[in-house]
C-alpha positions as CSV (number, residue, x, y, z in Angstrom):
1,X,91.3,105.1,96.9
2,X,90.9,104.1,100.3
3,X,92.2,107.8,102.1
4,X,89.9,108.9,104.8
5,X,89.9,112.7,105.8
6,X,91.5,114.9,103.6
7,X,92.5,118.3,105.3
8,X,93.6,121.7,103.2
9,X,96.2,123.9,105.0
10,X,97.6,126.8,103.9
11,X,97.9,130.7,103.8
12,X,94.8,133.2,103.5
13,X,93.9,133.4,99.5
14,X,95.8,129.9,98.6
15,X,92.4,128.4,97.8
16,X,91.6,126.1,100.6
17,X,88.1,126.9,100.2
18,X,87.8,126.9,96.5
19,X,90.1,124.0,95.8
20,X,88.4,121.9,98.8
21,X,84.8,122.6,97.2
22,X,86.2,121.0,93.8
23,X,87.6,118.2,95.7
24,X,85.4,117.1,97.9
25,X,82.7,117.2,94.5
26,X,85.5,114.8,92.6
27,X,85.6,112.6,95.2
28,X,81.9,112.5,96.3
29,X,82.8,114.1,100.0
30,X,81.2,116.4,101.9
31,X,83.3,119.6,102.2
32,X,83.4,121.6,105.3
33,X,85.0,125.2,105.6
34,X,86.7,125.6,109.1
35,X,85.8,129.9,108.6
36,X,82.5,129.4,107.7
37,X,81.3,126.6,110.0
38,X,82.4,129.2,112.4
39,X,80.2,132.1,111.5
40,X,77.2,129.6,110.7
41,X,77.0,129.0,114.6
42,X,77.6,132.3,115.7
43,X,75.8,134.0,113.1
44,X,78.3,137.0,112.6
45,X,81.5,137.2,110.5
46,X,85.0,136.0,111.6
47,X,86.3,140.2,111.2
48,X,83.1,141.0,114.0
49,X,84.6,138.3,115.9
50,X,88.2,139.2,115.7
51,X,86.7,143.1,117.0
52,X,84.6,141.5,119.9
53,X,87.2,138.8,121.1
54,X,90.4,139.1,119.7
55,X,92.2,136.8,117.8
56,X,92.8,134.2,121.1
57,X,88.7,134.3,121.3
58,X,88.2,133.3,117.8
59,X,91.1,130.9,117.4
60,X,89.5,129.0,120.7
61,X,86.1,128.6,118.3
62,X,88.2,127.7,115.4
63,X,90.1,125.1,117.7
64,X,86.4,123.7,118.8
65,X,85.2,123.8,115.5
66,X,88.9,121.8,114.0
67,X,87.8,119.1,116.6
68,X,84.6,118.2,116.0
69,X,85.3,118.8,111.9
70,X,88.5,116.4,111.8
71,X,86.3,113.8,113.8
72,X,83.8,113.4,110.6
73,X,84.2,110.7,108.3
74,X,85.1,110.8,104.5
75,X,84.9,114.9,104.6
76,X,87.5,117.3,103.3
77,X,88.1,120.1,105.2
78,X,89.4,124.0,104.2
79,X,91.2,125.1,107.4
80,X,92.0,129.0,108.7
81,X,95.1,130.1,107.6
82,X,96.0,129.9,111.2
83,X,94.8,126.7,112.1
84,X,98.4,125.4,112.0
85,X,99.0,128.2,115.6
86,X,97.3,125.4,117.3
87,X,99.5,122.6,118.6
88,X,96.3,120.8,119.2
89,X,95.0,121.5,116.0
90,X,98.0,120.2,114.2
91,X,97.8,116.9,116.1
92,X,94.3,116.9,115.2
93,X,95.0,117.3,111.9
94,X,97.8,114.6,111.3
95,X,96.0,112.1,112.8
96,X,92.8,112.2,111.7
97,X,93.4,112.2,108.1
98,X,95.6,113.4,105.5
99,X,96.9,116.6,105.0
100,X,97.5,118.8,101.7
101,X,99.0,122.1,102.5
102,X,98.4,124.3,99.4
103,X,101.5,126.8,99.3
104,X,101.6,130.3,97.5
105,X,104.2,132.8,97.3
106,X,103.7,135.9,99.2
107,X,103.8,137.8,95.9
108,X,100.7,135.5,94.8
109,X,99.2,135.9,98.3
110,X,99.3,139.6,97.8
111,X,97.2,139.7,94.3
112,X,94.8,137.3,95.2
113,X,94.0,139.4,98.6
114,X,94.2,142.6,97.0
115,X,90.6,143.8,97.1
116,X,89.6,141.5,100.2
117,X,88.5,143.7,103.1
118,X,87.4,141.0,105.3
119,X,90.1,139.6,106.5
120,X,91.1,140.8,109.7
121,X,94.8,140.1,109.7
122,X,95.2,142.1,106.3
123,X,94.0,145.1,107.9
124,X,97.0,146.7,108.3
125,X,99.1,149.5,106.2
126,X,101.8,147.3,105.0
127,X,99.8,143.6,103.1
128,X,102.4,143.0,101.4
129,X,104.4,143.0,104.5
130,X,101.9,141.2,107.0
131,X,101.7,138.4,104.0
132,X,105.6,138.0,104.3
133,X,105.6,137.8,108.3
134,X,102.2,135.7,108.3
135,X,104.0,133.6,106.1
136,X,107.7,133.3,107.5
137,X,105.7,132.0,111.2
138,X,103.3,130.0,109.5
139,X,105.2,128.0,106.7
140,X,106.8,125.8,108.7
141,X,103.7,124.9,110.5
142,X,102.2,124.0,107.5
143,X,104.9,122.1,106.3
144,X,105.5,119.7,109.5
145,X,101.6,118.6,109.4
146,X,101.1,118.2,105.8
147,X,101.6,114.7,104.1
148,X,101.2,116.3,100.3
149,X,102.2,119.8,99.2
150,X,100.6,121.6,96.1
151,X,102.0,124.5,94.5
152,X,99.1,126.7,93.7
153,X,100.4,129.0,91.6
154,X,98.7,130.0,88.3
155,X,97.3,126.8,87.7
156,X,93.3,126.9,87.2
157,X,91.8,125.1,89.4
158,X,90.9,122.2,87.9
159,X,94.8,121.5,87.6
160,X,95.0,121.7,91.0
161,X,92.4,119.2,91.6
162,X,93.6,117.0,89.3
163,X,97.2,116.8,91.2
164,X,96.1,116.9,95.0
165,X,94.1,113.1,93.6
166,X,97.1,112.2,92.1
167,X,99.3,113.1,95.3
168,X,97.1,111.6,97.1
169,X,96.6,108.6,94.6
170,X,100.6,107.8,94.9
171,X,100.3,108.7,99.1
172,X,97.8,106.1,99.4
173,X,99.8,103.6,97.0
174,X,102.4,104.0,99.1
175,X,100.7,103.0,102.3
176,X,99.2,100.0,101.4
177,X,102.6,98.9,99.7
178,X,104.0,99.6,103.4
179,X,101.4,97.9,105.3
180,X,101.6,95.1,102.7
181,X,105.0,94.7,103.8
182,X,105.0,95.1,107.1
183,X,101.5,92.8,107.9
């Protein structure tokens, strides 16, 4: 498989991070995590930062930290959950390498979040709610940058895995049938 970048988008508990890790071990990559590259270099957590800046302070980190990630070699990448705000970011994103957005429904979103208390955009009365709005902005976002989308669901993991290398398997058949053609 000759794919360069691979980048995950998605919603907040699809499984970028967990889902990247696995993929970037089956396909001897480093992996990168957008979130936690950006609490590495400022040594405090993305909800401290949220509190101290807002969310246009921390998505102009995250928007410094998309750059210089997408501009690695051979790496996959877990993005923010609102990476895809960006149009820079998305632009980064498409053309820099391919992109798997891993989709979830709200009702999914909602159970896997349950007990997280540190992510700022959940703390609010109504999750269930916030996951639908989050959701109903960000979904088409994710949908015009990504090349491949996987269905998370209530597959394990390892499922998962397994069909974002075979998307990407049959995505990178079908460009060097193209460029075959076309050169």
């Amino acid at each position: 498989m000759s794919l360069g970048n691979i980048f995950l988008v998605g919603p907040m508990g699809a499984g970028k991070s967990t889902i990247g890790r696995q993929l970037a071990k089956a396909l001897h990559r480093k992996f990168y995590d957008s979130d936690k590259v950006i609490e590495k270099r400022t040594g405090v957590s993305i909800s401290w930062i949220f509190e101290m800046e807002g969310e246009s302070g921390f998505r102009d980190r995250e928007s410094k930290a998309i750059d210089e990630l997408t501009d690695l070699k051979k790496v996959v990448v877990a993005t923010g959950g609102g990476a895809v705000l960006s149009e820079q970011n998305r632009q980064w994103l498409k053309t820099r390498g391919q992109v798997i957005y891993l989709s979830a429904s709200a009702e999914q979103l909602y159970r896997r979040t349950a007990r997280d208390k540190k992510r700022p955009l959940l703390q609010n009365t109504d999750r269930r709610k916030q996951i639908e709005n989050l959701l109903s902005i960000r979904d088409p976002l994710y949908r015009d940058v990504a090349d491949i989308i996987v269905k998370t669901g209530e597959q394990s993991v390892q499922h998962t895995v397994n069909e974002v290398i075979r998307k990407l398997k049959e995505l990178d058949k079908k460009s060097e049938t193209h460029e075959n053609a076309t050169g």
